[in-house]
VOGU-3710 file (C-alpha; in Angstrom, 3 decimals, decimal comma):
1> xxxxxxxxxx> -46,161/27,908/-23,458  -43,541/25,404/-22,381  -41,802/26,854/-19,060  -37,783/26,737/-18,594  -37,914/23,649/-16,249  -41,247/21,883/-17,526  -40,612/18,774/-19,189  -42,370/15,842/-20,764  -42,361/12,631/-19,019  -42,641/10,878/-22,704
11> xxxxxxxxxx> -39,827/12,104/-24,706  -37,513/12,108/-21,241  -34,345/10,094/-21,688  -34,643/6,420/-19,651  -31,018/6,903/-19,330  -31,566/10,083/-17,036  -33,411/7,787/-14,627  -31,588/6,345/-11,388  -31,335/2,626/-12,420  -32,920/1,910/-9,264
21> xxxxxxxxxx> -35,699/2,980/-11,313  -35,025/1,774/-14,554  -34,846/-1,926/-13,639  -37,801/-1,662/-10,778  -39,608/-4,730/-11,454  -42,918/-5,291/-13,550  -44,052/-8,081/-12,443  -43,852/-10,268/-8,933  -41,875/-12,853/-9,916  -38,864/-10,818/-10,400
31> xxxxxxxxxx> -39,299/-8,943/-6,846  -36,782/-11,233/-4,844  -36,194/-11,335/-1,185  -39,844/-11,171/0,043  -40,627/-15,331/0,089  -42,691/-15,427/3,114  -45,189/-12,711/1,202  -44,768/-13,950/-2,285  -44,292/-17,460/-1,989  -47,106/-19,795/-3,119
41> xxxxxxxxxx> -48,660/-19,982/0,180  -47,541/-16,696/0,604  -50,780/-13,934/1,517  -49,555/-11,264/-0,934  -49,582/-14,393/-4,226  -52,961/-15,721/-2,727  -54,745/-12,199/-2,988  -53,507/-11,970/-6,295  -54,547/-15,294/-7,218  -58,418/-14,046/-5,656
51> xxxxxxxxxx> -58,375/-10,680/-7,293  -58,725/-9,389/-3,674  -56,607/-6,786/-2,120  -56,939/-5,570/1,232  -56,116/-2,470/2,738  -52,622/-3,503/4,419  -49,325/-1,735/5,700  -45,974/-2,820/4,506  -43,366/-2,462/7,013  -39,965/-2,892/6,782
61> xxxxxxxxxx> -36,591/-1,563/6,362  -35,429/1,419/3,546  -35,029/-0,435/-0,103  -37,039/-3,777/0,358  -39,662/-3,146/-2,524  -42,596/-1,845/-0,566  -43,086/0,837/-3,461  -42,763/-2,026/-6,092  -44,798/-4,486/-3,956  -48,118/-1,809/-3,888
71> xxxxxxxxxx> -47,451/-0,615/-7,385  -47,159/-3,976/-9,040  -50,176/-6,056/-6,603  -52,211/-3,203/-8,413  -50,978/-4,079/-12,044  -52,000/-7,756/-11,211  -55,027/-7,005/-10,666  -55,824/-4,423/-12,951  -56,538/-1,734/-10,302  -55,739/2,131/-11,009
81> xxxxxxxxxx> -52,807/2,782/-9,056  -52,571/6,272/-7,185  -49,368/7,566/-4,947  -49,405/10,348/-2,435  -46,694/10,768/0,153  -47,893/11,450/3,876  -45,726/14,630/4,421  -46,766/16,115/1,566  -50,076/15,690/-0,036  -52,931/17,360/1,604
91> xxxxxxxxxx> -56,547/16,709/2,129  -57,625/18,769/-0,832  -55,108/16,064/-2,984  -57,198/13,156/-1,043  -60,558/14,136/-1,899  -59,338/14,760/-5,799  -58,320/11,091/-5,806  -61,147/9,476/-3,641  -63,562/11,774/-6,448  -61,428/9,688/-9,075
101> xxxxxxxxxx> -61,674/6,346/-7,631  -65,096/7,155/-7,910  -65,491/7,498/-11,256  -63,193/4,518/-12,076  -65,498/2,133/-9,653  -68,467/3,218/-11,734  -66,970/0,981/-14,103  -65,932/-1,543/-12,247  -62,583/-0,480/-12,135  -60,392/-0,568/-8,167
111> xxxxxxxxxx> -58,239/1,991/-6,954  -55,055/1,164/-4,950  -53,940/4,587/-3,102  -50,526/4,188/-1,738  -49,296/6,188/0,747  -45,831/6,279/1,642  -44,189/6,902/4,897  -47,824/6,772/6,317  -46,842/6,726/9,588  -47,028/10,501/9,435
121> xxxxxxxxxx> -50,466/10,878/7,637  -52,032/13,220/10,297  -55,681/13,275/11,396  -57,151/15,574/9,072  -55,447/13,225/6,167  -57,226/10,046/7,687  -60,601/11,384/8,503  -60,759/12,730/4,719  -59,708/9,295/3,426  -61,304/6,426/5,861
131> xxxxxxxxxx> -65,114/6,593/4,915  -63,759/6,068/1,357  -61,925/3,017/2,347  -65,168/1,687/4,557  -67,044/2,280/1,356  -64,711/-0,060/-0,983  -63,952/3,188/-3,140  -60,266/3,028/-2,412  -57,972/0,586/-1,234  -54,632/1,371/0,400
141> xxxxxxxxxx> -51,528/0,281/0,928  -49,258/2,511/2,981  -45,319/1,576/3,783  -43,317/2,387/6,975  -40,172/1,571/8,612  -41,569/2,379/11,100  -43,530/0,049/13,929  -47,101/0,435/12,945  -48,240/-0,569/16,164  -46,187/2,141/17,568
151> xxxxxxxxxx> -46,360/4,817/14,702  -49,813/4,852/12,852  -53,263/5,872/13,743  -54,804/3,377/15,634  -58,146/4,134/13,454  -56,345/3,468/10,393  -54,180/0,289/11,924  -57,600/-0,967/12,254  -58,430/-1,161/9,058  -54,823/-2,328/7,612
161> xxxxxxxxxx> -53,259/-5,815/7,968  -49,583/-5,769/8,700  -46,717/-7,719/6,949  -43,413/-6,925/7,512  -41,020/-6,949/4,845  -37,324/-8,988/5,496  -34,051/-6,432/4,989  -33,021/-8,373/1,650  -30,540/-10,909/2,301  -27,112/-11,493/-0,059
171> xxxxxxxxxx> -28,511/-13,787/-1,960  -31,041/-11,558/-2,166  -28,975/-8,791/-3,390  -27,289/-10,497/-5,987  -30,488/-11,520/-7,340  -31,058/-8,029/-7,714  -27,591/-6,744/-9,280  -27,614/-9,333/-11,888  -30,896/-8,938/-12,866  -30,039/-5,106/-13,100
181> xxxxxxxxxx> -26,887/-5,614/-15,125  -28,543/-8,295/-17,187  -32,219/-5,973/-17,956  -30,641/-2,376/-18,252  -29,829/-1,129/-21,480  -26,913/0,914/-20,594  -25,444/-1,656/-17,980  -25,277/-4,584/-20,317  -24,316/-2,579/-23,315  -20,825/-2,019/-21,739
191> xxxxxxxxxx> -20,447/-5,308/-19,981  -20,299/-4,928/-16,332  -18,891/-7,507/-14,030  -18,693/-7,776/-10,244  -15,096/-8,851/-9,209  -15,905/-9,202/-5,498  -19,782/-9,571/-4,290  -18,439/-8,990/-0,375  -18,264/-5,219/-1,045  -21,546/-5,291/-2,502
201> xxxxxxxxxx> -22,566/-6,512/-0,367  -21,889/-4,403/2,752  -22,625/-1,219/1,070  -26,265/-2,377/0,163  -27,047/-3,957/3,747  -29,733/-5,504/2,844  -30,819/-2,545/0,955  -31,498/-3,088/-2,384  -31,671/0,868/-3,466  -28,081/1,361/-1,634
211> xxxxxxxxxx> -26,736/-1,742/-3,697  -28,134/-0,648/-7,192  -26,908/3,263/-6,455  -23,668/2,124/-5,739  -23,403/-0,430/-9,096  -24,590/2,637/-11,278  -21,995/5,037/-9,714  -18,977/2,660/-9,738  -20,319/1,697/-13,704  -19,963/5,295/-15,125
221> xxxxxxxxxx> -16,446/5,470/-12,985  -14,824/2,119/-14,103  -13,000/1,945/-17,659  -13,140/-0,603/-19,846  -9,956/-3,454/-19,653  -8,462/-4,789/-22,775  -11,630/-7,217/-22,988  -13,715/-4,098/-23,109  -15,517/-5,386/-19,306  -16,323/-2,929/-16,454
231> xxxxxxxxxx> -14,548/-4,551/-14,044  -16,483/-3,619/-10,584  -13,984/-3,832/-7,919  -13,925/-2,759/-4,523  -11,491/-0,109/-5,182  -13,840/1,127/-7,846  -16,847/1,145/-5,211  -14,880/2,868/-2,776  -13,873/5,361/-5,222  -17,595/5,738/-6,431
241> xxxxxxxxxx> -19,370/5,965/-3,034  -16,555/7,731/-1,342  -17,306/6,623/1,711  -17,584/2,476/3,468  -20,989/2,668/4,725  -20,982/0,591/7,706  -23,203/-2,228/7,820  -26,329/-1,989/9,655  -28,730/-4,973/8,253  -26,611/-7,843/6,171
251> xxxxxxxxxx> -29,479/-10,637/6,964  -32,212/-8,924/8,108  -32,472/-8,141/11,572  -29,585/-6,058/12,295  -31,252/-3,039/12,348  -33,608/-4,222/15,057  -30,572/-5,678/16,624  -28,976/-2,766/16,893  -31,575/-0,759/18,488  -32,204/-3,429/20,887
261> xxxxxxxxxx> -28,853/-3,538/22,318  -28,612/0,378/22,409  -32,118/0,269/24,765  -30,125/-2,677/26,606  -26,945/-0,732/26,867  -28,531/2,248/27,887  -30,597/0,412/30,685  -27,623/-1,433/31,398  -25,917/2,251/33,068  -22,957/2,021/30,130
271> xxxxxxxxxx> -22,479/5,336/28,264  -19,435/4,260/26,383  -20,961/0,857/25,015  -24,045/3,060/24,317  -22,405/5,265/22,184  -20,843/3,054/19,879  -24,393/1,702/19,032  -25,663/5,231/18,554  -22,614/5,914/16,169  -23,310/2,235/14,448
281> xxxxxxxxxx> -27,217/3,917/13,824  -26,316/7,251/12,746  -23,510/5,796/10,588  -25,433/3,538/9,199  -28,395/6,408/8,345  -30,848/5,736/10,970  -33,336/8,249/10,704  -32,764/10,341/14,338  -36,185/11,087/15,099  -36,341/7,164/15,684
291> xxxxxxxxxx> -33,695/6,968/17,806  -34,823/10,259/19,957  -38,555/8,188/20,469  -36,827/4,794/21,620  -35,061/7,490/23,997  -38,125/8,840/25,155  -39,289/5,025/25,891  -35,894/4,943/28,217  -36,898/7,745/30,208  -40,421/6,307/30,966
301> xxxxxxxxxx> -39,830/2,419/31,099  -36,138/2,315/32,168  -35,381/5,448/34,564  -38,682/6,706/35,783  -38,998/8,396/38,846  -35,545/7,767/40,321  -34,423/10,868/38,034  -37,691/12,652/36,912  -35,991/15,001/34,888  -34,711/12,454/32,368
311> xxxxxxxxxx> -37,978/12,073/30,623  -37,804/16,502/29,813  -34,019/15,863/28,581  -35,574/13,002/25,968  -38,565/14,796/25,098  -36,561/18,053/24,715  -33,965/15,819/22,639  -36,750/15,121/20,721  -37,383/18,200/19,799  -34,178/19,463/19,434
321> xxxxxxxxxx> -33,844/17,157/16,657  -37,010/18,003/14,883  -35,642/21,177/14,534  -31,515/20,926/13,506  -31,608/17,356/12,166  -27,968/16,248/11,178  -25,012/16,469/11,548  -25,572/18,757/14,551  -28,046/16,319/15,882  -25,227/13,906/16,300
331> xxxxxxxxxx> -24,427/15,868/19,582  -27,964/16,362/21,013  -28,112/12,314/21,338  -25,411/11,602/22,061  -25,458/13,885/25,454  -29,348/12,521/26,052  -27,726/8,892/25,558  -25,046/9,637/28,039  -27,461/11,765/30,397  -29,833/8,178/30,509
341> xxxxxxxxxx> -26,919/6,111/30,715  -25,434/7,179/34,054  -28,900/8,295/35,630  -30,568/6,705/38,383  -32,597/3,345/37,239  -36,266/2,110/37,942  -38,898/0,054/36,063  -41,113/0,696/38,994  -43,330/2,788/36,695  -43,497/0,824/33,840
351> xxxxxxxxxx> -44,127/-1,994/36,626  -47,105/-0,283/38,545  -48,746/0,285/35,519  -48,880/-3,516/34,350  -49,881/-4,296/37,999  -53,053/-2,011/37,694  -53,554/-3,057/34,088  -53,743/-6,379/35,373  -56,317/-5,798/37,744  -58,492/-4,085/35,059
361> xxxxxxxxxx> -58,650/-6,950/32,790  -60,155/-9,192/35,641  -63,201/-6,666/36,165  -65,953/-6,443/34,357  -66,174/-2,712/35,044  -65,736/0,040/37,707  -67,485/1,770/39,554  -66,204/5,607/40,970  -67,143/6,275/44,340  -69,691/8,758/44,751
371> xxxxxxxxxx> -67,288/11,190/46,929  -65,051/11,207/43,559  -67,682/11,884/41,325  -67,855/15,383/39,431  -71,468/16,793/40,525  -72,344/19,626/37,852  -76,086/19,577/38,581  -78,239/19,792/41,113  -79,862/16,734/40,692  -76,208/14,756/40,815
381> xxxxxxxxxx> -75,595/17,188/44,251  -78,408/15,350/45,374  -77,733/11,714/44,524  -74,244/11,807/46,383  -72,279/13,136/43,646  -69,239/14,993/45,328  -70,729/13,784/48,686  -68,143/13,957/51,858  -65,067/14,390/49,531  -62,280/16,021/51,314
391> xxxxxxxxxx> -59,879/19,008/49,584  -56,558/17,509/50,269  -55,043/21,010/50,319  -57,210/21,915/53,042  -54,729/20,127/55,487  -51,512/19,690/56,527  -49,244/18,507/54,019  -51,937/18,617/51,475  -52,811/15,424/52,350  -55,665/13,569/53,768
401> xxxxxxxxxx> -55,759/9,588/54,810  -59,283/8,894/51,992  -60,112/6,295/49,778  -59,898/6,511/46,493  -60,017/2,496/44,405  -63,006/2,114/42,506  -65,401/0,134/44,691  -64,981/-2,791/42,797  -60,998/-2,999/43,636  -59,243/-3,070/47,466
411> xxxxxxxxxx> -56,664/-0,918/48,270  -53,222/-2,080/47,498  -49,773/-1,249/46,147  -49,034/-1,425/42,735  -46,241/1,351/42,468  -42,942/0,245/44,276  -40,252/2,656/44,207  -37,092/1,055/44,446  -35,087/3,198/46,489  -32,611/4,442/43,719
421> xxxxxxxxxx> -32,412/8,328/42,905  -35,374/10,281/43,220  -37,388/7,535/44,373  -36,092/6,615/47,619  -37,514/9,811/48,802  -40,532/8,671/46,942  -40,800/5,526/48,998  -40,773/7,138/52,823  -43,653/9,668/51,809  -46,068/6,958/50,492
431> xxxxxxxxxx> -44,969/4,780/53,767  -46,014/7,431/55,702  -49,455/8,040/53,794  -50,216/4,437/52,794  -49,388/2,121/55,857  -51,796/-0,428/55,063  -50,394/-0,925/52,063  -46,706/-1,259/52,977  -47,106/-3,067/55,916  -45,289/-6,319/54,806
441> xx> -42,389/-3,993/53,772  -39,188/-4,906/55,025
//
C-alpha cells in the first residue's frame, strides 16, 4: 500500500530536481575548477588511471564538487558507491553497509562509502567503521569545510590523505553555467542567455551550487523578449534571489582571508574593524559554530591569562550558539568579538607552551622524580615512590620552594607573563616563588 507522501524515485519528474542536480556531472572531465586534483599529473586522474583509490578527505569550501568528485572517482572505477551523512546515520546504518561491502568484495567488487560533513562523525561512528577500512572492505571518502587537521578524528586523519579543494574561480563558474544551460533540458529548451556574467558572478562566490540556484530561479522569473531568449539580467537576479549576497570567496581564498583578518583584528584590540569582518562572515553564510571555535582559539592564543575570564565568555559563546543558531546568534558573537577585542592581550601562554614543547623534542624521554611519583602499593612505597614529597597546602601560602622538572630537564622559565591585565599580578607571585628563574629579569 502506497503511503500519501511515498514516491518512486523512477517515474519522478527530472524537472522537479534542483538543476544543481540535474546537470551534476557524470564524468571527470566535465567537473571544472579542481586542476591541481584532476589535471594529468593531478593525484585524483592518476588513481583513476591505477584503479586505486585511497581513503582521502576532501576539504574545501560549500559548492566545489566534493559530492561529485567521491561519487564519480567511484563510477571510474567501477566501485559501489554508498553515502551516509555524519549527523545523521548511525552505527547500526554503518555496520548494514560495511555487511554490504562485504558481499560486493566477495566478487571482486570495491565499495566507496562517502561520508559527508565527516568532521562530525563521532567515536562510536569511527570505531564501527575503521577495522573495515584496515581490512580493504570499504574505502572512504569524507568532505569538510572544515580544517581536518583541526576538525576530524585524529584516528581517522590517519588513515585519510588530504586535498583541498580551490573555491571555483569565474572562469570556473562560467564553465559551469554554460555547461548547465547548454546540458539541461528545460534550460536550453527556452533559450537562456546571461546579459552580464559580473552578477553571476558575485552571487555564486566561487560557489558553484549558489551560481546554478540563482540561474534556475532568475530562468523560471524572466519572460521571453520578442526573440523568444531569457534574457538573464542583473535586475532579473536581484529580483530572483531577493537579496545581493555579499561576496565572500570570488578566487578562492577569501574565505580564509576573511577569517584571518577577523583573528588579526581581534588580536589587534579593534572591535569596530572586527565587526565588520564578523558581519562580512555571517553575511556571507559562514556557518557560526566556526566562527565561535576560531573565538575560542583567541581566548587561549591571543588573550590568555591577562583576562582569564575571556576563554568562559568564548566557550560559553560557543555554546550559546549550539543552542539558538541564527539570527539570534548574530548578537552572542558579536558581544564575545567585542568582549576579546578590548580585553587585556598576551601570547605568553601560547608562548610557554612552545618553549616547553621545544624542550621535549630534544629528549629522548623523561624521567618523574621519585617524590612526584603516585605510590599505590607497597612495594612502590618502598622503592621511593612518593618519597619526601611535600603537601604544598600544608604551609603558608600553599606554597613550598620544591622541585618539580623531570630529572632530565633544569629548572627554567618558560611562561612569561607580560604584565598586561591579569597577568601582571601573575608575574610578582612567580618572582617571589621562582627567583632563580627570574633572576636576569629587569
Amino acid at each position: 500500500m502506497t503511503g500519501l507522501f511515498d514516491f518512486d524515485d523512477k517515474i519522478s519528474d527530472q524537472r522537479t530536481q534542483p538543476l544543481a542536480e540535474r546537470v551534476r556531472p557524470t564524468a571527470l572531465v566535465n567537473v571544472f575548477g579542481q586542476d591541481h586534483l584532476l589535471g594529468s599529473n593531478g593525484p585524483l586522474s592518476v588513481f583513476v588511471q591505477k584503479r586505486a583509490i585511497p581513503s582521502m578527505i576532501l576539504w574545501g569550501p560549500p559548492g566545489t564538487g566534493k559530492t561529485t568528485l567521491a561519487s564519480l572517482l567511484a563510477r571510474e572505477i567501477g566501485a559501489a558507491f554508498e553515502r551516509v551523512s555524519a549527523v545523521d546515520s548511525g552505527v547500526k546504518e554503518l555496520r548494514e553497509i560495511i555487511a554490504r561491502a562485504n558481499f560486493r568484495l566477495r566478487s571482486g567488487t570495491r565499495t566507496i562509502l562517502f561520508i559527508d560533513e565527516v568532521h562530525r562523525f563521532n567515536k562510536s561512528q569511527q570505531d564501527a567503521l575503521l577495522h573495515a577500512v584496515e581490512r580493504g572492505v570499504v574505502t572512504i571518502i569524507g568532505a569538510t569545510t572544515e580544517n581536518p587537521s583541526f576538525e576530524v578524528n585524529s584516528a581517522l586523519l590517519s588513515r585519510c590523505q588530504v586535498y583541498k579543494l580551490n573555491s571555483l574561480s569565474e572562469d570556473a563558474i562560467r564553465k559551469i553555467v554554460e555547461y548547465a544551460i547548454s546540458t539541461d533540458a528545460w534550460l536550453s529548451g527556452h533559450l537562456v542567455q546571461i546579459t552580464d556574467w559580473k552578477t553571476i558572478y558575485t552571487l555564486a562566490s566561487g560557489d558553484a551550487r549558489a551560481a546554478l540556484n540563482a540561474l534556475e530561479a532568475a530562468a523560471i522569473i524572466a519572460q521571453p523578449d520578442d526573440s523568444g531568449f531569457r534574457q538573464i539580467t542583473p535586475e532579473i537576479l536581484q529580483a530572483a534571489v531577493q537579496k545581493r549576497i555579499a561576496r565572500y570567496d570570488r578566487a578562492g581564498d577569501a574565505h580564509y582571508d576573511t577569517i584571518s583578518a577577523f583573528i588579526k583584528t581581534v588580536r589587534g584590540s579593534d572591535p569596530d574593524a572586527a565587526l565588520v569582518y564578523l558581519a562580512a562572515m555571517l553575511e556571507a553564510g559562514e556557518d557560526p559554530l566556526f566562527i565561535a571555535r576560531r573565538l575560542i582559539i583567541i581566548a587561549s592564543e591571543d588573550v590568555g591569562n591577562a583576562d582569564p575570564q575571556a576563554l568562559n565568555v568564548a566557550v560559553s559563546t560557543f555554546l550559546a550558539i549550539e543552542r539558538i543558531g541564527l539570527p539570534e546568534g548574530r548578537l552572542t558573537l558579536s558581544q564575545c568579538t567585542i568582549y576579546l577585542a578590548c580585553a587585556s592581550k598576551s601570547n605568553a601562554s601560547y608562548l610557554a607552551f612552545e618553549k616547553a614543547a621545544a624542550v621535549i623534542r630534544e629528549n629522548q624521554g623523561i624521567t618523574i622524580p621519585l617524590h612526584l611519583r603516585n605510590a599505590p602499593t607497597n612495594l612502590m612505597k618502598e622503592q621511593g615512590y612518593g618519597l619526601e614529597y611535600k603537601y604544598p597546602h600544608d604551609y603558608p601560602l600553599h606554597f613550598i620552594h620544591d622541585n618539580y622538572f623531570p630529572d632530565e630537564i633544569k629548572s627554567q622559565k618558560f611562561y612569561d607573563p607580560n604584565g598586561d591585565g591579569e597577568e601582571a599580578e601573575i608575574r610578582n607571585r612567580l618572582k617571589e616563588r621562582w627567583p632563580d628563574r627570574w633572576k636576569d629579569d629587569i
